[in-house]
C-alpha positions as a Python dict, from the first residue, in 0.01 Angstrom:
ca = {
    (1, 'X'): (0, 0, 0),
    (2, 'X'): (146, 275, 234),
    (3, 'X'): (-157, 432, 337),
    (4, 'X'): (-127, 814, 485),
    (5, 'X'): (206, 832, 676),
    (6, 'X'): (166, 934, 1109),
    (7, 'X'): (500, 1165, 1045),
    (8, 'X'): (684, 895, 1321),
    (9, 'X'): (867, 856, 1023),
    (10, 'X'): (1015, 513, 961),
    (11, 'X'): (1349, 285, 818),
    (12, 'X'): (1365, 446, 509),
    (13, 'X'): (1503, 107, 353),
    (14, 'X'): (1234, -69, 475),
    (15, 'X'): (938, 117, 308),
    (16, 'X'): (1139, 140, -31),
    (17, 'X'): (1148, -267, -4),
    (18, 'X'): (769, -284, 57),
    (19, 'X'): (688, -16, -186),
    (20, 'X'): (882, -248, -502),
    (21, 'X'): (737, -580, -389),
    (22, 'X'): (356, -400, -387),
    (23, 'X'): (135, -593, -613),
    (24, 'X'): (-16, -247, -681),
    (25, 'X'): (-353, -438, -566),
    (26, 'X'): (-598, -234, -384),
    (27, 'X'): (-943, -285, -223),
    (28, 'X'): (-1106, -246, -533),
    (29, 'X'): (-961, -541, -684),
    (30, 'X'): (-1091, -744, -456),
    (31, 'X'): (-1380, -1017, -538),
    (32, 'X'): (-1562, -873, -253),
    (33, 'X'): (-1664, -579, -136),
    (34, 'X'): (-1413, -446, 162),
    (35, 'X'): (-1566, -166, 308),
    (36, 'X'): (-1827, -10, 52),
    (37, 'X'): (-2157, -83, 245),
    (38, 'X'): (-2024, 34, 576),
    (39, 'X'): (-2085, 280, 762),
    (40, 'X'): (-1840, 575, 680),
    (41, 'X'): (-1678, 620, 1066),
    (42, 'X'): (-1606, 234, 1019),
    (43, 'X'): (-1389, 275, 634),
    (44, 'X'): (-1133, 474, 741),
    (45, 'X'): (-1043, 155, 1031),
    (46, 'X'): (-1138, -147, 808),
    (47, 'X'): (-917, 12, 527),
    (48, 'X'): (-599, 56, 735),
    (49, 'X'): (-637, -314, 830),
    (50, 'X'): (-672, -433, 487),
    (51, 'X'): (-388, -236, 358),
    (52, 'X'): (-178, -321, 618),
    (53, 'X'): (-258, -740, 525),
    (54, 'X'): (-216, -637, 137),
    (55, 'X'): (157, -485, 211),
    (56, 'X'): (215, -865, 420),
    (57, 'X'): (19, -1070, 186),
    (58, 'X'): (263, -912, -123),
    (59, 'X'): (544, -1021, 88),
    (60, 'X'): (452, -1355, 134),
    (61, 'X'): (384, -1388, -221),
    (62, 'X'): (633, -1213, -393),
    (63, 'X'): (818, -1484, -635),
    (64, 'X'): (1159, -1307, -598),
    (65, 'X'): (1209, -1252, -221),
    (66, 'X'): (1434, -1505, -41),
    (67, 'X'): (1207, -1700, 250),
    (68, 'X'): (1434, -1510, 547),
    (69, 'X'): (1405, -1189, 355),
    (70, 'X'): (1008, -1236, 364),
    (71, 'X'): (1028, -1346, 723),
    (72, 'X'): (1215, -1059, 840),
    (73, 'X'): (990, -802, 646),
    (74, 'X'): (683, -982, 812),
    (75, 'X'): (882, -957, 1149),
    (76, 'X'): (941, -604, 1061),
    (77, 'X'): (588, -525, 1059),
    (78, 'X'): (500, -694, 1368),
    (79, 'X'): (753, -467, 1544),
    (80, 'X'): (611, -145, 1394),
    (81, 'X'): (240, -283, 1433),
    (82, 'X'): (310, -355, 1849),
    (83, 'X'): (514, -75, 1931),
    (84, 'X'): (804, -331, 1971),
    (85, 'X'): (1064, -189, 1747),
    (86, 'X'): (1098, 89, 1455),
    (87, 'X'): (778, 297, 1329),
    (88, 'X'): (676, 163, 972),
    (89, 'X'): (461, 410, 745),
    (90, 'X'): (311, 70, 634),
    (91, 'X'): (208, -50, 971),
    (92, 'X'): (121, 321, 1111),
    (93, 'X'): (-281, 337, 1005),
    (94, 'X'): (-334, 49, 1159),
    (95, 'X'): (-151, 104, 1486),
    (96, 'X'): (-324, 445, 1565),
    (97, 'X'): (-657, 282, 1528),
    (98, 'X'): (-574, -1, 1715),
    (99, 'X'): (-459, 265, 1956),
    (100, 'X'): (-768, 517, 1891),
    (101, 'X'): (-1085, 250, 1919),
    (102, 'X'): (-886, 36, 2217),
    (103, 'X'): (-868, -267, 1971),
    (104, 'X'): (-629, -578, 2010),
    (105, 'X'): (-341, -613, 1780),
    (106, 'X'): (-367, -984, 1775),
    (107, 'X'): (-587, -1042, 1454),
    (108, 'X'): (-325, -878, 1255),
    (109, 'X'): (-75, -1072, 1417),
    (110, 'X'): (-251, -1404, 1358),
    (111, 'X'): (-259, -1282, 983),
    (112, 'X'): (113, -1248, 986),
    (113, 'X'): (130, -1598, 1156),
    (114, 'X'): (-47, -1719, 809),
    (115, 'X'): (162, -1500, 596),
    (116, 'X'): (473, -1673, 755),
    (117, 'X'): (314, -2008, 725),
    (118, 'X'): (299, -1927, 328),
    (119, 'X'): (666, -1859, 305),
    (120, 'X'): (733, -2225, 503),
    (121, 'X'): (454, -2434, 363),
    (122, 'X'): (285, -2496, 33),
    (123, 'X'): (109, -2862, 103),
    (124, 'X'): (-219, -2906, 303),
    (125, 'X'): (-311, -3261, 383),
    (126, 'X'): (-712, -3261, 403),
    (127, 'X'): (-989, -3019, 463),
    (128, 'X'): (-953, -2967, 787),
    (129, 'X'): (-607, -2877, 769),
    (130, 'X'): (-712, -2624, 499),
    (131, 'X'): (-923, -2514, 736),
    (132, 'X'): (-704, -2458, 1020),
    (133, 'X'): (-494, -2246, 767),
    (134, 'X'): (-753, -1984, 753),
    (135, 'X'): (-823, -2004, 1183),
    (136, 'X'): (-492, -1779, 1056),
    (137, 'X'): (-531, -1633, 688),
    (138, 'X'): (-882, -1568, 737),
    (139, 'X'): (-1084, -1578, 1008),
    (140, 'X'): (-913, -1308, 1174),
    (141, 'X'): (-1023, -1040, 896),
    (142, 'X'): (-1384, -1103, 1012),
    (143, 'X'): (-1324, -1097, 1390),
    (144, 'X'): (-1140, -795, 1345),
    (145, 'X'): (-1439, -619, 1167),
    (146, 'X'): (-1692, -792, 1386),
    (147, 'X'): (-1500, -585, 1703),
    (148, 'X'): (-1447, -273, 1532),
    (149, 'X'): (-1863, -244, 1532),
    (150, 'X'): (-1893, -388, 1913),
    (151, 'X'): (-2088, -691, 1738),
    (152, 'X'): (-2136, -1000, 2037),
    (153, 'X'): (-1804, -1244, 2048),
    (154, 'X'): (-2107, -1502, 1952),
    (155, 'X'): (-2090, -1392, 1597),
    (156, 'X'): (-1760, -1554, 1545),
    (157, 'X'): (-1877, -1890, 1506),
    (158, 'X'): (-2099, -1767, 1143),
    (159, 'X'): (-1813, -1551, 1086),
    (160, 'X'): (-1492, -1784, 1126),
    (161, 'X'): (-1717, -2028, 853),
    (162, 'X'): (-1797, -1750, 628),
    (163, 'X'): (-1426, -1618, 599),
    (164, 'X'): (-1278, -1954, 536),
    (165, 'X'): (-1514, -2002, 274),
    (166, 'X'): (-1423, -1659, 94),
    (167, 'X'): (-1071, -1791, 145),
    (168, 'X'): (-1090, -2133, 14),
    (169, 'X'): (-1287, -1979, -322),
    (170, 'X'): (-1005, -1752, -373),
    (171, 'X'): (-798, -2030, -335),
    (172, 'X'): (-1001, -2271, -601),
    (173, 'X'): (-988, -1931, -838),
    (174, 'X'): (-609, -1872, -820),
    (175, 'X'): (-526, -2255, -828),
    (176, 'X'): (-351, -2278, -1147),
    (177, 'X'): (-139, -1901, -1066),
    (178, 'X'): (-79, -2026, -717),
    (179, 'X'): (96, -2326, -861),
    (180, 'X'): (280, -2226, -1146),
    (181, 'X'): (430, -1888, -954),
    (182, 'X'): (495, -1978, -584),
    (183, 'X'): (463, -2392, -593),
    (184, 'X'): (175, -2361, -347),
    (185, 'X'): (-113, -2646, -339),
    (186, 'X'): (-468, -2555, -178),
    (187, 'X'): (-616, -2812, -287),
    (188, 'X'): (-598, -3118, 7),
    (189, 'X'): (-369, -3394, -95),
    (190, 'X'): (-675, -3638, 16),
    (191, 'X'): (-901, -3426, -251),
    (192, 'X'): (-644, -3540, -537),
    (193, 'X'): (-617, -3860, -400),
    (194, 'X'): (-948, -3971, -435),
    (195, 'X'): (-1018, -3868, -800),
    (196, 'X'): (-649, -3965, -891),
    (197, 'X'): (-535, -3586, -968),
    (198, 'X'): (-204, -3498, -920),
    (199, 'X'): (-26, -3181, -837),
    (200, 'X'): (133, -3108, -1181),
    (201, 'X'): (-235, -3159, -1363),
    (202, 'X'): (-247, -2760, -1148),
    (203, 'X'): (1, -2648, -1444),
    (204, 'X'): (-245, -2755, -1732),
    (205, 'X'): (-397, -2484, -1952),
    (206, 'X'): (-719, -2679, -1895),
    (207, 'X'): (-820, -2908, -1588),
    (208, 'X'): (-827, -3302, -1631),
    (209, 'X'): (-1133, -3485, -1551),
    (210, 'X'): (-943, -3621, -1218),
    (211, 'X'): (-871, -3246, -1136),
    (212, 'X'): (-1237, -3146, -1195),
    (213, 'X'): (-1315, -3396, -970),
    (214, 'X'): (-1071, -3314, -659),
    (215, 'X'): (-1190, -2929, -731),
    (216, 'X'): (-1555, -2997, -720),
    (217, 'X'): (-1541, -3202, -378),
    (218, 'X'): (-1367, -2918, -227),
    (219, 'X'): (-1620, -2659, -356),
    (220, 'X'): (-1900, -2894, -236),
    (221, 'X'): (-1722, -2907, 103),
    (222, 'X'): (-1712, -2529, 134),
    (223, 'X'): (-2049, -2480, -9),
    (224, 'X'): (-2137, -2694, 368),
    (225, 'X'): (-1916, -2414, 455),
    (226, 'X'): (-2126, -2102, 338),
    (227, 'X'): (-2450, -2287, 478),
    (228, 'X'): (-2323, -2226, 808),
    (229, 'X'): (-2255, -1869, 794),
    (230, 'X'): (-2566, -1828, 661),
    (231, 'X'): (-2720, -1720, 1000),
    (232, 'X'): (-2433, -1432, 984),
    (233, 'X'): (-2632, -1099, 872),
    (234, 'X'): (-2904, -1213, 1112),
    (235, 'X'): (-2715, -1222, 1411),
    (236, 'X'): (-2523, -896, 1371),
    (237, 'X'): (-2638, -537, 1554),
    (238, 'X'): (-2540, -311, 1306),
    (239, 'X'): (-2774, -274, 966),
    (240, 'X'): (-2457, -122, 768),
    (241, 'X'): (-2267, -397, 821),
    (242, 'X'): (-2518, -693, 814),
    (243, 'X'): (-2595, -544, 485),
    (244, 'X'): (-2260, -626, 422),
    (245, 'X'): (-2200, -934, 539),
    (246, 'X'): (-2532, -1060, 336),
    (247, 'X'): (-2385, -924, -30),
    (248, 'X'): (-2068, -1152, 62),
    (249, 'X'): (-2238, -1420, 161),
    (250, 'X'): (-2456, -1456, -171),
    (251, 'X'): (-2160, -1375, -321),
    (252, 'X'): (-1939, -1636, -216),
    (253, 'X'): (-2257, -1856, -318),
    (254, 'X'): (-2272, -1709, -686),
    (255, 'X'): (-1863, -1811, -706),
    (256, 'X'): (-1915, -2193, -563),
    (257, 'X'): (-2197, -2195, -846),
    (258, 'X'): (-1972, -2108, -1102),
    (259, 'X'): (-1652, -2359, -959),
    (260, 'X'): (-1936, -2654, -931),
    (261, 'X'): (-1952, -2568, -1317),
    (262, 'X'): (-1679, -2394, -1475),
    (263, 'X'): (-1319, -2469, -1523),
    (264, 'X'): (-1098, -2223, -1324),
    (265, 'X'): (-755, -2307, -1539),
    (266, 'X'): (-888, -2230, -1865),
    (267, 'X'): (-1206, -1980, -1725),
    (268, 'X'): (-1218, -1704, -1541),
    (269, 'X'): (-1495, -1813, -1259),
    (270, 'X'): (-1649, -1428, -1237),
    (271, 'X'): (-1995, -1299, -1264),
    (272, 'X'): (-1915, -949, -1420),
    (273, 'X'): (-1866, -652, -1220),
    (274, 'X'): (-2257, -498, -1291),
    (275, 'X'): (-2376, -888, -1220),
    (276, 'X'): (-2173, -939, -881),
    (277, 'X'): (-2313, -548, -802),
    (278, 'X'): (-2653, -672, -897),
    (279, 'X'): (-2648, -958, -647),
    (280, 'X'): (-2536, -751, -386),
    (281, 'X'): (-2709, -500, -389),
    (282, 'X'): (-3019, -777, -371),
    (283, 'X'): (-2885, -964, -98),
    (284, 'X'): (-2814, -633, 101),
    (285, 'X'): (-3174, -471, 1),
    (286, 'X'): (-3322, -768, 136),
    (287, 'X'): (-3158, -728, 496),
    (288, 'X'): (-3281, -329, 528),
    (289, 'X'): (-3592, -436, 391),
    (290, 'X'): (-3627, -731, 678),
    (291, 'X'): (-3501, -510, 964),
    (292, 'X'): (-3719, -225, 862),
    (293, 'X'): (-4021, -461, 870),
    (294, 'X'): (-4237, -471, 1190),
    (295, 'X'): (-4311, -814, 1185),
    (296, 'X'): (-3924, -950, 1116),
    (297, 'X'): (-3881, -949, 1449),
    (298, 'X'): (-3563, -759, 1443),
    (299, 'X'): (-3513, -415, 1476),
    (300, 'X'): (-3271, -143, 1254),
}
């Protein structure tokens, strides 16, 4: 998760520590595309951001770290991110282009702020509190990309909904993992309640009926989620990156398909790769074809 190192140098002890607790995950692995529809002056920035979340979010989640160890590394980051204390190779990519395109810090930060809240809580008591979880884990990822383009602060709104949604599905996909390796519960204690699931049902090799149940009403309530966002593509500038935003969006709609269906404990709740490229590449095509059109009433 390094990314190319500035030559600032760095706490040698530090980068060894982030290096062993790397997940080895990269942009690639990732249910949706990060960068690959973007224009190419815009990679190089949205990559350094997303590698410099990966290094926190393997931190956070690491199942061997102490909670003040993974509190300090996050801290540690922070510092190296703001200027504040030592140069980090991890943070560096990010802090010249934060420095290079005049950008704000503070989405990062805010991601750390969710990264810390994993290490101190693993409960969420309704929807809306799973909700205000992503104002941190999530939402920030899309303002951050939305500013790095110059797209209109009032794309945030379609933006903030889309994000959590991509969130909460990853979330409803890694329920069963999340549970079993870090004790953490997505899944609103109000959701269980009301279809008489309980926590440990998570550690199953396949989900109850009362499980199902609490899953499906939280898919349903994100699906309101995605319908909101659906004004997203429309409303942004740039063709590259509404072309992105659309193959997420119909993405994210494919997955809640599959999770108002399928069993994510005992199934793996994935189109395969040449499907989810398919329906990308559709939902993206369909954006370039509407701008190019004269009588969409938008222009390229």
């Amino acid at each position: 998760m390094e990314g190319p190192l500035s030559g600032r140098g760095g706490k040698r002890g530090q980068m060894s520590e982030f290096a062993t607790v790397s997940s080895g995950k990269t942009d690639r692995d990732e249910n949706f595309p990060v960068a690959a529809l973007l224009a190419s002056r815009y990679r190089a920035a949205v990559l350094a951001f997303y590698n410099f979340v990966r290094a926190a979010d393997d931190v956070a989640d690491h199942p061997a770290l102490a909670p003040d160890r993974k509190l300090a590394l996050l801290d540690s980051l922070a510092a190296a991110l703001t200027g504040t204390g030592p140069a980090d190779p991890v943070a560096e990519p990010l802090r010249r282009v934060l420095v290079e395109r005049k950008l704000s810090p503070q989405h990062a930060l805010d991601l750390l702020d969710a990264f810390r809240l994993d290490v101190i809580k693993n409960r969420y008591r309704d929807f809306d509190d799973l909700v205000d979880y992503c104002r941190l884990s999530a939402m920030p990822v899309g303002r951050y990309v939305l500013d790095l383009h110059g797209e209109d602060r009032a794309t945030w709104a379609a933006s903030d909904t889309l994000c959590a949604a991509l969130q909460i599905i990853n979330h409803l996909q890694d329920c069963g993992k999340d549970y079993r390796d870090l004790n953490r519960v997505y899944i609103p204690a109000d959701s269980l309640a009301a279809f008489h699931a309980t926590t440990d049902m998570l550690g199953l090799p396949r989900a109850p009926g009362p499980l199902r149940g609490a899953i499906i009403d939280v898919a349903q309530r994100t699906r309101t989620l995605l319908a909101e966002s659906s004004v997203l593509a429309s409303q942004v500038r740039d063709l590259r990156l509404a072309m992105n935003v659309a193959a997420i969006q119909r993405l994210a709609e494919k997955l809640i398909e599959g999770l108002m269906v399928r069993d994510p404990l005992s199934e793996k709740v994935h189109a395969s790769k040449s499907a989810f490229a398919f329906t990308a590449l559709m939902a993206a095509g369909a954006v370039a074809i509407a701008r190019i059109n004269p009588f969409s009433g938008r222009a390229a």
